[in-house]
FIKOLZA-1660 file (N, C-alpha, C; in steps of 0.1 Angstrom, whole numbers, plus 5000, padded with zeros to 4 digits):
% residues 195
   i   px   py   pz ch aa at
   1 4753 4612 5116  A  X  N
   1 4760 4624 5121  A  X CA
   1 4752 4637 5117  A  X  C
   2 4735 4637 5109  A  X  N
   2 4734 4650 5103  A  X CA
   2 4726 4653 5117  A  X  C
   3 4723 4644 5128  A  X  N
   3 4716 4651 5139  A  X CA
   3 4727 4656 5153  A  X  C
   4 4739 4664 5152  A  X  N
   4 4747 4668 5165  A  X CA
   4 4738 4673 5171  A  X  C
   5 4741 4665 5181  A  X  N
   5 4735 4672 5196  A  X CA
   5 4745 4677 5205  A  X  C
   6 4746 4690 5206  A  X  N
   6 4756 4699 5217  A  X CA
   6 4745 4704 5228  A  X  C
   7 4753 4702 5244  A  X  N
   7 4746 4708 5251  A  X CA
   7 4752 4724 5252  A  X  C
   8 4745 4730 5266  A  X  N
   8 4743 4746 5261  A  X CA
   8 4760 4750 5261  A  X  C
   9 4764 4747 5271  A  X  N
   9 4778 4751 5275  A  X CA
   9 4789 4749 5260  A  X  C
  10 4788 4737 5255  A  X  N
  10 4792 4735 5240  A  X CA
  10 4788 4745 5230  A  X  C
  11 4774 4748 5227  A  X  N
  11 4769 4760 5219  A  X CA
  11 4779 4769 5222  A  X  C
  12 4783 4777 5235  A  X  N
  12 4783 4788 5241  A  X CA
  12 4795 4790 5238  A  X  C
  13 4805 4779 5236  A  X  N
  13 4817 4781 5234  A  X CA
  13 4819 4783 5220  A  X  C
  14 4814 4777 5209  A  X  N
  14 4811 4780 5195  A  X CA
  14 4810 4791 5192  A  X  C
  15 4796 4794 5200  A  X  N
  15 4792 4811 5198  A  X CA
  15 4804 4819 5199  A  X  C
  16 4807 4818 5210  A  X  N
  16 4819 4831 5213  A  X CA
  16 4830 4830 5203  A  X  C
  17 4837 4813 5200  A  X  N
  17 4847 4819 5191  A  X CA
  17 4839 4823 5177  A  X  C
  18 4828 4819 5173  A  X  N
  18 4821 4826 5160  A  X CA
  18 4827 4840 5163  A  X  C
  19 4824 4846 5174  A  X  N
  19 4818 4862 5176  A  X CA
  19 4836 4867 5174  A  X  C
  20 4844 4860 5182  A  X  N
  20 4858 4867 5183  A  X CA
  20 4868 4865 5177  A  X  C
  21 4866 4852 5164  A  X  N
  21 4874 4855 5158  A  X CA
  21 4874 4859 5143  A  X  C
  22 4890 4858 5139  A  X  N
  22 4887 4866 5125  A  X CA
  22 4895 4861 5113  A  X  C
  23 4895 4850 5116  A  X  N
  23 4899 4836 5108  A  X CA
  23 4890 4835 5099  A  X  C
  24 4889 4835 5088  A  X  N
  24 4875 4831 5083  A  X CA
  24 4876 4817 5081  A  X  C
  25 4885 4810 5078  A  X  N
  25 4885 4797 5079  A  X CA
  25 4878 4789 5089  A  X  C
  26 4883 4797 5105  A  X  N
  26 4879 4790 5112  A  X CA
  26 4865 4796 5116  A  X  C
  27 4859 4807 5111  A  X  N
  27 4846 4813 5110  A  X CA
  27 4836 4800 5108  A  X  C
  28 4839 4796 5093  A  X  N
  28 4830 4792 5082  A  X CA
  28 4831 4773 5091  A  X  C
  29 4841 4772 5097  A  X  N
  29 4842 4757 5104  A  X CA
  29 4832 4756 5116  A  X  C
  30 4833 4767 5123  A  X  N
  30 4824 4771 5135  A  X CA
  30 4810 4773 5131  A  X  C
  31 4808 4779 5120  A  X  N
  31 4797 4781 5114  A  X CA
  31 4789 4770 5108  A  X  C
  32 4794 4758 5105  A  X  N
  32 4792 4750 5101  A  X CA
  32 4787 4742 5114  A  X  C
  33 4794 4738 5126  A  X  N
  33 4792 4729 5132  A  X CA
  33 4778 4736 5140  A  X  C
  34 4778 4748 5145  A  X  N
  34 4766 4753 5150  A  X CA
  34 4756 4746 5141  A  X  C
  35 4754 4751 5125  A  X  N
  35 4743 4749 5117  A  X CA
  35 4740 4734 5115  A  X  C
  36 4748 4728 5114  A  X  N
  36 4742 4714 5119  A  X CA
  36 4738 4709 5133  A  X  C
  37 4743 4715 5144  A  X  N
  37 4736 4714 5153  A  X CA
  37 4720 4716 5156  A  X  C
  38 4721 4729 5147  A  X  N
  38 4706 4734 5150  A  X CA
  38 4693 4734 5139  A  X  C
  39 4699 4715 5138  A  X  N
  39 4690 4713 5124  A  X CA
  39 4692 4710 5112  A  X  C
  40 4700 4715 5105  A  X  N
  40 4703 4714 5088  A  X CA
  40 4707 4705 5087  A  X  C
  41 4709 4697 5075  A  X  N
  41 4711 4689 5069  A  X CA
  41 4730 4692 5066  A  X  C
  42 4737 4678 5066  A  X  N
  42 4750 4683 5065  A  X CA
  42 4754 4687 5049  A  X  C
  43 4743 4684 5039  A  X  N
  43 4746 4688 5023  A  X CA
  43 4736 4703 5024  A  X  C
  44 4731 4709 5031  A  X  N
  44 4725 4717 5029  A  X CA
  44 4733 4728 5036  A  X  C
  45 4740 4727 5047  A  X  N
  45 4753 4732 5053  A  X CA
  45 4765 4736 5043  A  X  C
  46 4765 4719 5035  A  X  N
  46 4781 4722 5025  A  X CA
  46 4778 4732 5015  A  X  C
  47 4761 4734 5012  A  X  N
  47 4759 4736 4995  A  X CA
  47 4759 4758 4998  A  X  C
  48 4755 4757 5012  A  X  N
  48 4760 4771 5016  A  X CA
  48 4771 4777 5022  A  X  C
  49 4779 4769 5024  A  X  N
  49 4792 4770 5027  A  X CA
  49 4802 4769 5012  A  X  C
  50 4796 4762 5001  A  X  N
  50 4806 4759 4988  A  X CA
  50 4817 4749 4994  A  X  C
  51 4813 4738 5002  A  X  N
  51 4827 4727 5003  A  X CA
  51 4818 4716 5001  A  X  C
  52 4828 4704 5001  A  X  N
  52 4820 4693 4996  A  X CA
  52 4814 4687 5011  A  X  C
  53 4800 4676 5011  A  X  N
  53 4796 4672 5026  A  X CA
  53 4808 4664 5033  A  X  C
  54 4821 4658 5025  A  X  N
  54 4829 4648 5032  A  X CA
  54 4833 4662 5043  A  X  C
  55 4841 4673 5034  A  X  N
  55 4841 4682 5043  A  X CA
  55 4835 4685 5062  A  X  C
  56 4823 4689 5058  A  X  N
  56 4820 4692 5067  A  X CA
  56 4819 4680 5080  A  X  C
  57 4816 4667 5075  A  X  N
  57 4818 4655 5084  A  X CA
  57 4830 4656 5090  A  X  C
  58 4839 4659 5083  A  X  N
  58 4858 4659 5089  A  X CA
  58 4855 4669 5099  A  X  C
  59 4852 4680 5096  A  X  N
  59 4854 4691 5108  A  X CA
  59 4845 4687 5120  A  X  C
  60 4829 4678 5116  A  X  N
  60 4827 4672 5128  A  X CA
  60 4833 4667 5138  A  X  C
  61 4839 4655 5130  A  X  N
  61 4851 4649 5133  A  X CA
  61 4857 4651 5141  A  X  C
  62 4860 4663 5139  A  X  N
  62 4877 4665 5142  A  X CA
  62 4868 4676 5156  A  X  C
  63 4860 4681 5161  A  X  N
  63 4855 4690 5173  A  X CA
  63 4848 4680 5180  A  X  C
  64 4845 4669 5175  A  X  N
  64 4836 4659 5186  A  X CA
  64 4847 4651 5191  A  X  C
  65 4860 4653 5191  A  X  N
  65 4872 4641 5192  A  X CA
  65 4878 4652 5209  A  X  C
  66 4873 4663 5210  A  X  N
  66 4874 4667 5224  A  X CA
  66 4867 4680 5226  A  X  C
  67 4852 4684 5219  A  X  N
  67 4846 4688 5219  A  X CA
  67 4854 4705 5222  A  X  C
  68 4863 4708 5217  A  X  N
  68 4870 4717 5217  A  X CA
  68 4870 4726 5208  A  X  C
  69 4863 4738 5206  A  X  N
  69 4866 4748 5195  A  X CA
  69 4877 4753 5186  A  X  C
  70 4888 4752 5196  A  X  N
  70 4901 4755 5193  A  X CA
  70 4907 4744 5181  A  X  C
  71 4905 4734 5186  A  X  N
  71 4905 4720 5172  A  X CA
  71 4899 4720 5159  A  X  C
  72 4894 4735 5160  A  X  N
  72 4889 4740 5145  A  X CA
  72 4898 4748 5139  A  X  C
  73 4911 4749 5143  A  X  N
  73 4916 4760 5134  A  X CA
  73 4931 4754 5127  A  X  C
  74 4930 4761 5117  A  X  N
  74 4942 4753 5113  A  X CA
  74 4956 4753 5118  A  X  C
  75 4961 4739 5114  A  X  N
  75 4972 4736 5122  A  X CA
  75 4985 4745 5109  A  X  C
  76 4997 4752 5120  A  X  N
  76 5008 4752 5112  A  X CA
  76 5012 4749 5101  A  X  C
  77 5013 4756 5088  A  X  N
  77 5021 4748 5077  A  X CA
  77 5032 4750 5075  A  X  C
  78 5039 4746 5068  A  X  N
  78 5055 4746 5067  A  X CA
  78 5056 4759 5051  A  X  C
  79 5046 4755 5043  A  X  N
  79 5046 4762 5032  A  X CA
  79 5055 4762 5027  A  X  C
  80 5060 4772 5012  A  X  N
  80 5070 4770 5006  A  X CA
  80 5084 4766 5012  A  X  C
  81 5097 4760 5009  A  X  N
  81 5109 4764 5013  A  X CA
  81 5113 4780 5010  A  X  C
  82 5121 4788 5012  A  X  N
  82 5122 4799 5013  A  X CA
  82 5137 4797 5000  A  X  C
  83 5139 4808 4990  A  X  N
  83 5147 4807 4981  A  X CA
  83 5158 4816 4987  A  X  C
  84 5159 4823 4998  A  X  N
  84 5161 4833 5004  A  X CA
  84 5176 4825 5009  A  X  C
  85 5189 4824 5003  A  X  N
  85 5196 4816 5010  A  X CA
  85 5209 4828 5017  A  X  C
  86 5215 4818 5023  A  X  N
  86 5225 4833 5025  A  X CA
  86 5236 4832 5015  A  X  C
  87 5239 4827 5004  A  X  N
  87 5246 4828 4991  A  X CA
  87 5236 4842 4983  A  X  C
  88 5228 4839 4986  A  X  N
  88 5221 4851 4977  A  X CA
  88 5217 4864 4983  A  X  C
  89 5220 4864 4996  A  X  N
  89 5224 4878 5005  A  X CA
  89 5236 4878 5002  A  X  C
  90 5247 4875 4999  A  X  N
  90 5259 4881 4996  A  X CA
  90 5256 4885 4985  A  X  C
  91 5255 4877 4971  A  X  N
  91 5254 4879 4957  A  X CA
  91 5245 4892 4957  A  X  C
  92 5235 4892 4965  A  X  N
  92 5222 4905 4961  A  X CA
  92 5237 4921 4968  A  X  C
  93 5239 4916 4980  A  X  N
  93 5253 4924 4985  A  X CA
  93 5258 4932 4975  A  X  C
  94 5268 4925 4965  A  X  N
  94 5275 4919 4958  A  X CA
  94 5276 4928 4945  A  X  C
  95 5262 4929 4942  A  X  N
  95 5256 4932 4933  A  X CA
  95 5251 4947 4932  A  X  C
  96 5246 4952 4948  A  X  N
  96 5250 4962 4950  A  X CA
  96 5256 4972 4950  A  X  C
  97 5267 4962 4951  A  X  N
  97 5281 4974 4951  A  X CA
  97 5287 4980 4935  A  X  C
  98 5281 4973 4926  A  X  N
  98 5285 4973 4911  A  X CA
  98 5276 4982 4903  A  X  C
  99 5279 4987 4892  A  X  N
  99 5270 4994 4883  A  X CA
  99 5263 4987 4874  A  X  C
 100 5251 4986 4870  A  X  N
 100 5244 4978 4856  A  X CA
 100 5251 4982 4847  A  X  C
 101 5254 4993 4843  A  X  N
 101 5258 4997 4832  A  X CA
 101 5277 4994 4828  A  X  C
 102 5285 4991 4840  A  X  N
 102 5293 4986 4839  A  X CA
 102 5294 4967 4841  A  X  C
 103 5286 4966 4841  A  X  N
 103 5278 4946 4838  A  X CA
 103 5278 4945 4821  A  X  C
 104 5276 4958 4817  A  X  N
 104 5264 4954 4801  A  X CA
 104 5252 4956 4801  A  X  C
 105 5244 4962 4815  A  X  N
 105 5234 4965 4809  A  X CA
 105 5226 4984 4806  A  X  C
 106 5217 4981 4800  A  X  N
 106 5215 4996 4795  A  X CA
 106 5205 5005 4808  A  X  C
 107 5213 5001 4819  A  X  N
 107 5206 5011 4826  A  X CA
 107 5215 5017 4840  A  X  C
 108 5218 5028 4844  A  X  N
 108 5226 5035 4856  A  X CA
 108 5218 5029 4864  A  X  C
 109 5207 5024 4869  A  X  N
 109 5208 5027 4883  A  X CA
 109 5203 5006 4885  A  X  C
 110 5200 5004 4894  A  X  N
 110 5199 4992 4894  A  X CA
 110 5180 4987 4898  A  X  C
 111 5175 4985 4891  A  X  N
 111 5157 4983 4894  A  X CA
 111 5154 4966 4899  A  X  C
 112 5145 4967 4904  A  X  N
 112 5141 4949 4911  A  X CA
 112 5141 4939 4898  A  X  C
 113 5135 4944 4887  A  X  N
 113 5136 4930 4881  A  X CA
 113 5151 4927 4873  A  X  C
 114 5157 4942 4867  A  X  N
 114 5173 4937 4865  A  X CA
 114 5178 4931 4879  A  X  C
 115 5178 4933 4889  A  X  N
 115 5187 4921 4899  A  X CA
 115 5185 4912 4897  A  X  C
 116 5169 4910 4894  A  X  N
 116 5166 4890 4893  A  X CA
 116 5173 4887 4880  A  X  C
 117 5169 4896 4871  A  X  N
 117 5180 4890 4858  A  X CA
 117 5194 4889 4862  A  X  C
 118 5202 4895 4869  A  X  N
 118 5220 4892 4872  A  X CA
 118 5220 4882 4882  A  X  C
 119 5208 4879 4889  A  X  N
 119 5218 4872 4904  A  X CA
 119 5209 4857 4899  A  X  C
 120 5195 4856 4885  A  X  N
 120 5193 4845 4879  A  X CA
 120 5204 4839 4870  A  X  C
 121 5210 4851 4864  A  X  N
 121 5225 4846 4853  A  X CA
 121 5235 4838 4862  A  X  C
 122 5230 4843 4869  A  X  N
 122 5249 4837 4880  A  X CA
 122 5249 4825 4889  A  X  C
 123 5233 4818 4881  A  X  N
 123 5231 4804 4889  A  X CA
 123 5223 4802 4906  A  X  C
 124 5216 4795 4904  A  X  N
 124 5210 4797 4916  A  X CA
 124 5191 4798 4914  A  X  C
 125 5188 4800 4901  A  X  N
 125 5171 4805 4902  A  X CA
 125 5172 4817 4894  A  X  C
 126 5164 4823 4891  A  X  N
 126 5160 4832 4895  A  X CA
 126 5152 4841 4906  A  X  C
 127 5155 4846 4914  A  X  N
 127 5146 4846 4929  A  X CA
 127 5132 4859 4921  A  X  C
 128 5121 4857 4928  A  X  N
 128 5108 4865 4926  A  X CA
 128 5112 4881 4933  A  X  C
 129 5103 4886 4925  A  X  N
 129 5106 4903 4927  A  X CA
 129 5106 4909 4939  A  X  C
 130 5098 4899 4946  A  X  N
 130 5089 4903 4959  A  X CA
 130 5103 4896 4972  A  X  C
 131 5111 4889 4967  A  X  N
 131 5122 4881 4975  A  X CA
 131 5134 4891 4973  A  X  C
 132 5131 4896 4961  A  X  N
 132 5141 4907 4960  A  X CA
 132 5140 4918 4970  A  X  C
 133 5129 4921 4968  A  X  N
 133 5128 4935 4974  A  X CA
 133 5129 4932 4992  A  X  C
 134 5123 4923 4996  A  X  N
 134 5126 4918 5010  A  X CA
 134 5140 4918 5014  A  X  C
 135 5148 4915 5002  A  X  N
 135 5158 4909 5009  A  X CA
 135 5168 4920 5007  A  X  C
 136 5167 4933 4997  A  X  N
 136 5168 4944 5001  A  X CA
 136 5164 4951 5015  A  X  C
 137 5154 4951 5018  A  X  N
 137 5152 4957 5027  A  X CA
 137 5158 4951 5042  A  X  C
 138 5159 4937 5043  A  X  N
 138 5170 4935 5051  A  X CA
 138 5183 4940 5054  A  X  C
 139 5193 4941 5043  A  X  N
 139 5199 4945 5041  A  X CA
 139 5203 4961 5044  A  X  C
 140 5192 4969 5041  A  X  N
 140 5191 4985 5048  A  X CA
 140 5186 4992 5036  A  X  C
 141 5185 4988 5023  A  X  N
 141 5182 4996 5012  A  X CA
 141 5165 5001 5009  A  X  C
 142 5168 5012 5007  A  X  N
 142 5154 5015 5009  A  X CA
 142 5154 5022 4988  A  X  C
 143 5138 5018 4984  A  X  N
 143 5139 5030 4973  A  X CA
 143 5135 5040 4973  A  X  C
 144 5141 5048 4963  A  X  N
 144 5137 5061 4962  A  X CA
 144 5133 5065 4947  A  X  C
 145 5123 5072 4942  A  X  N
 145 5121 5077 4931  A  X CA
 145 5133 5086 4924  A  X  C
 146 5134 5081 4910  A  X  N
 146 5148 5086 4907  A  X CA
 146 5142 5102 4904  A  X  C
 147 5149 5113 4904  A  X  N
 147 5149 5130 4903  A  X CA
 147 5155 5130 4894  A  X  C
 148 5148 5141 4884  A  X  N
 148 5157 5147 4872  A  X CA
 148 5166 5160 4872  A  X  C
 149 5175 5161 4874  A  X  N
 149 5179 5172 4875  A  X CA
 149 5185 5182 4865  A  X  C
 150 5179 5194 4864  A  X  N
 150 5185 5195 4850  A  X CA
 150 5195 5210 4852  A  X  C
 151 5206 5213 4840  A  X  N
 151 5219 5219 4843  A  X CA
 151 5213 5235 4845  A  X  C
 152 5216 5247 4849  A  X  N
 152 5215 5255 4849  A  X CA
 152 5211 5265 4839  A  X  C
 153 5203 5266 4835  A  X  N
 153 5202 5278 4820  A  X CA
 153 5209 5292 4820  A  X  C
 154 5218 5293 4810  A  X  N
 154 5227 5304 4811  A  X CA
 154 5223 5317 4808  A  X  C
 155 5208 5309 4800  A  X  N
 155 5199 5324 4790  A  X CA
 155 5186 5328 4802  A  X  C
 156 5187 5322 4813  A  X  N
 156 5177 5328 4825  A  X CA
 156 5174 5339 4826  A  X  C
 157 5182 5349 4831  A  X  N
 157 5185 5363 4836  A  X CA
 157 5179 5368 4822  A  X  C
 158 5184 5369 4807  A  X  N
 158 5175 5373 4798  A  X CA
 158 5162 5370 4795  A  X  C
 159 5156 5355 4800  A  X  N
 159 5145 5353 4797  A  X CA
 159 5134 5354 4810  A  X  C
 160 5141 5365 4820  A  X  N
 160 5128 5367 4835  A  X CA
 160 5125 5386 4829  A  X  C
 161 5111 5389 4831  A  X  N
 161 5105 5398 4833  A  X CA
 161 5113 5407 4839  A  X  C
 162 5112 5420 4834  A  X  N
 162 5119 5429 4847  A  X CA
 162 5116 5429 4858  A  X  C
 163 5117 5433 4870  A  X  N
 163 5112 5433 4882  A  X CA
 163 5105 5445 4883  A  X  C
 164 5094 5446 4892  A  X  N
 164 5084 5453 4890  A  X CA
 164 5091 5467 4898  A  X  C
 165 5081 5483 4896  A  X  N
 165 5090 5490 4898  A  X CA
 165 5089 5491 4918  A  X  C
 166 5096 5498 4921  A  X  N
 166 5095 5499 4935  A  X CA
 166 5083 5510 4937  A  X  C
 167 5072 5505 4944  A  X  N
 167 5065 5508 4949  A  X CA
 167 5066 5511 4962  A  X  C
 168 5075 5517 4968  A  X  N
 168 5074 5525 4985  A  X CA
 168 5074 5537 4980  A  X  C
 169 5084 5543 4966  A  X  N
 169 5083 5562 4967  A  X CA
 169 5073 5564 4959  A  X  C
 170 5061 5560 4955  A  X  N
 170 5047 5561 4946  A  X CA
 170 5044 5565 4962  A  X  C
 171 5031 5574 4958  A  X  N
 171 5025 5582 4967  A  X CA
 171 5012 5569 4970  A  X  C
 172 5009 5571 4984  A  X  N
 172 5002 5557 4990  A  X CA
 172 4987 5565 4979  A  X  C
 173 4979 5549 4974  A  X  N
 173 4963 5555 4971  A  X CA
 173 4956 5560 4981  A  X  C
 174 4953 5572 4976  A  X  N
 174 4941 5580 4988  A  X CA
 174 4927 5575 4981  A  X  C
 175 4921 5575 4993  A  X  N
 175 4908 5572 4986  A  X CA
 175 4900 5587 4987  A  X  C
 176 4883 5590 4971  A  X  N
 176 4882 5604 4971  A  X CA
 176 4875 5604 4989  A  X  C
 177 4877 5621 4986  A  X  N
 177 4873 5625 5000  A  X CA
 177 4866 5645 4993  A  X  C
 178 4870 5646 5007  A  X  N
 178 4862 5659 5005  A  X CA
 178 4873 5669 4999  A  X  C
 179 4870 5677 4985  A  X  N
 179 4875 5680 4984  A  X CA
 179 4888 5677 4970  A  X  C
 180 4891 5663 4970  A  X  N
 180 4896 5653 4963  A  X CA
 180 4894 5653 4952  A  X  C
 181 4882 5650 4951  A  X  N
 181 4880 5645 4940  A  X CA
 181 4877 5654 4927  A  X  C
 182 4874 5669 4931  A  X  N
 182 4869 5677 4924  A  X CA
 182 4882 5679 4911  A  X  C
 183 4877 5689 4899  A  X  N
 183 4890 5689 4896  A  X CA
 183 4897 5703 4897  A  X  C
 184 4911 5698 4892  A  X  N
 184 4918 5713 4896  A  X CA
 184 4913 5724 4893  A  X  C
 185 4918 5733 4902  A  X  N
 185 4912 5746 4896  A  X CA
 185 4924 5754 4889  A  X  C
 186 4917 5765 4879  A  X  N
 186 4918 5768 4865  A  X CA
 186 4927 5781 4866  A  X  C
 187 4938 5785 4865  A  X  N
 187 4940 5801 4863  A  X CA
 187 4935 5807 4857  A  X  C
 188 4930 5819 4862  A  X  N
 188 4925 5833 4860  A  X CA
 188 4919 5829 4843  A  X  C
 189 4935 5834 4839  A  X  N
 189 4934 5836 4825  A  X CA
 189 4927 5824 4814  A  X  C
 190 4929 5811 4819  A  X  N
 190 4922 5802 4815  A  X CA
 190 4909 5800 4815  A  X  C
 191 4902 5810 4828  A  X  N
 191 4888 5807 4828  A  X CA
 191 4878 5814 4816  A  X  C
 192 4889 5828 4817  A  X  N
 192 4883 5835 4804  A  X CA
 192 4886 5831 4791  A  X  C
 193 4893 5827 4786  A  X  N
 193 4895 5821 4774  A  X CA
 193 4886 5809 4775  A  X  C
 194 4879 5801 4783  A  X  N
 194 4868 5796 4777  A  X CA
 194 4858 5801 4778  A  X  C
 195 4855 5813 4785  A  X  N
 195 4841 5816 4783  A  X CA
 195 4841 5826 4770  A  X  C
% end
């Protein structure tokens, strides 16, 4: 199997899903069957890819069985079960409606990982932070950064600067001009008493 032979129309379909899609999984599978097509060895394929050669024989495999590109991508998983039940949309509900601080614990408002600690106590798991917050957000709850607000200072009005003086009956700045700038002139009598 290290010599596939694809004719052109086979290449061409390779090529394109190489070029269009954005799977990398199914990149590095298309990438693979091309490079052995056009030569390499199938451990010299695996050892630049980082998978083992059974590998790459399988994905042979599995695109020579109807010479189909699409037969390279992976199939559906079922993946985890989901902890997400609808006993724990009520309880998260539930839980909502209540204060921490009226529970026992030391805090007003209610944060993601205290819910997993109450709705873990009350049987059932512990659900993940990230199932919390989802399953808030189903629900309609959105967060918000808590605000400090603080009470009014009574000693304010003592502790603000005066207000500056009114400046409309101050005569507007002239700039010097002719005439302006010189300085006043002197009464009579003053002039002779300096000289």
């Amino acid at each position: 199997m290290d010599n596939l032979k694809l004719n052109a129309w086979q290449r061409r379909r390779l090529r394109r899903q190489l070029k269009d899609t954005r799977d990398a999984r199914l990149y590095r599978r298309t990438l693979a069957i091309l490079e052995v097509d056009r030569g390499r060895s199938v451990h010299d394929v695996a050892s630049s890819l980082d998978v083992q050669p059974r590998t790459i024989y399988y994905w042979i495999e599995v695109y020579l069985r109807g010479h189909d590109p699409a037969a390279l991508a992976d199939a559906d998983r079922p993946g985890r079960p989901s902890l997400w039940a609808e006993g724990l949309g009520r309880r998260l509900r539930a839980a909502m409606a209540l204060s921490p601080q009226g529970l026992g614990y030391p805090s007003v408002d209610w944060t993601v990982p205290l819910l997993g600690d109450y709705l873990g106590d009350r049987g059932g798991g512990r659900p993940s932070d990230d199932t919390i917050r989802r399953g808030l957000r189903r629900l309609g709850y959105v967060w918000k950064r808590p605000r400090y607000v603080l009470e009014p200072d009574p000693e304010l009005v003592k502790k603000k600067a005066h207000p500056p003086h009114d400046r409309a009956t101050a005569a507007p700045d002239r700039p010097p001009g002719r005439g302006r700038d010189r300085p006043s002139a002197l009464p009579a009598t003053a002039g002779r008493l300096g000289a």
